[in-house]
C-alpha positions in Angstrom: -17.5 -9.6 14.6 -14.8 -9.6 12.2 -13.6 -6.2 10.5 -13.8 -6.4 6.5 -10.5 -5.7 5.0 -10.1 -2.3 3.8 -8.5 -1.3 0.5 -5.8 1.3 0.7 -8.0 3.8 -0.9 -10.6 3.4 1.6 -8.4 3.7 4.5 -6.8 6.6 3.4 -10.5 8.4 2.8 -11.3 7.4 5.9 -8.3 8.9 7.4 -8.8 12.2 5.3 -12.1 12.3 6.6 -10.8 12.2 10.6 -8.2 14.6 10.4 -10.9 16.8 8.4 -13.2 16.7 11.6 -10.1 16.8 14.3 -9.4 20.2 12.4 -12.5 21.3 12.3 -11.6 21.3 16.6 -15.7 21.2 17.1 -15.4 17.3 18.0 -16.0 16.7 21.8 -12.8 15.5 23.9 -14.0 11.8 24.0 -14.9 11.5 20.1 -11.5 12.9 19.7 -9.5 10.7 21.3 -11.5 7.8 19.9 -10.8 9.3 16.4 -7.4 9.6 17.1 -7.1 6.4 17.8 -8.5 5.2 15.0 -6.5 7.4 12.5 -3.5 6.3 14.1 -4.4 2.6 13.5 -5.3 3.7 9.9 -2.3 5.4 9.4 0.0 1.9 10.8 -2.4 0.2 8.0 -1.2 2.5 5.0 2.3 2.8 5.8 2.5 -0.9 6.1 0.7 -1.1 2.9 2.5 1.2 1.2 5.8 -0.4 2.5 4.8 -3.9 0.9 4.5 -2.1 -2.1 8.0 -0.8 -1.8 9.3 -3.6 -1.1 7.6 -5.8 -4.3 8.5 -2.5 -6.7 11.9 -2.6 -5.7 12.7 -5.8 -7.6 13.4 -6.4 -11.0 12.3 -9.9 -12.5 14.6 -10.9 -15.1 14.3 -13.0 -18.5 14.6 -15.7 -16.7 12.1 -15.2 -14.1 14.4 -14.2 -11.0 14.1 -11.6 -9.4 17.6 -9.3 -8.6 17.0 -6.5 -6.2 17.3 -3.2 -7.4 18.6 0.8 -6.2 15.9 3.0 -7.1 18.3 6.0 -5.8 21.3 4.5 -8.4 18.8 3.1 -11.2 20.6 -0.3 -11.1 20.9 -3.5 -9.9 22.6 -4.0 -6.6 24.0 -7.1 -7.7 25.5 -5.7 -11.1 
């Protein structure tokens, strides 16, 4: 059976939603563990997520349709 992809919004409710019940401290050892697990995997998910989204915001496409890589911490171009 194949997972359906999750949207970034979902994981991270889903996520919320573990840590909620893992604070709560009223889950049994077992159902813990398992929902560990799976908010770790969630958690690799967004980060890559957000990464990819670092990395494709990070570029500037110029008038002519190239993209130059850019220094968010300096606010210009590297290549300038």
């Amino acid at each position: 059976m194949t997972k359906k992809q999750q949207t970034f919004a979902e994981a991270m409710t889903t996520l919320e939603e573990i840590v909620r019940q893992l604070e709560q401290g009223d889950v049994p050892l077992e159902n813990a563990i398992d929902l560990y697990k799976q908010g770790m995997e969630l958690s690799q998910f967004c980060h890559g997520k957000l990464q990819h989204a670092e990395e494709q915001l990070i570029s500037i496409v110029q008038e002519n349709g190239e993209t130059t890589a850019f220094d968010p911490l300096k606010g210009e171009n590297y290549l300038t």
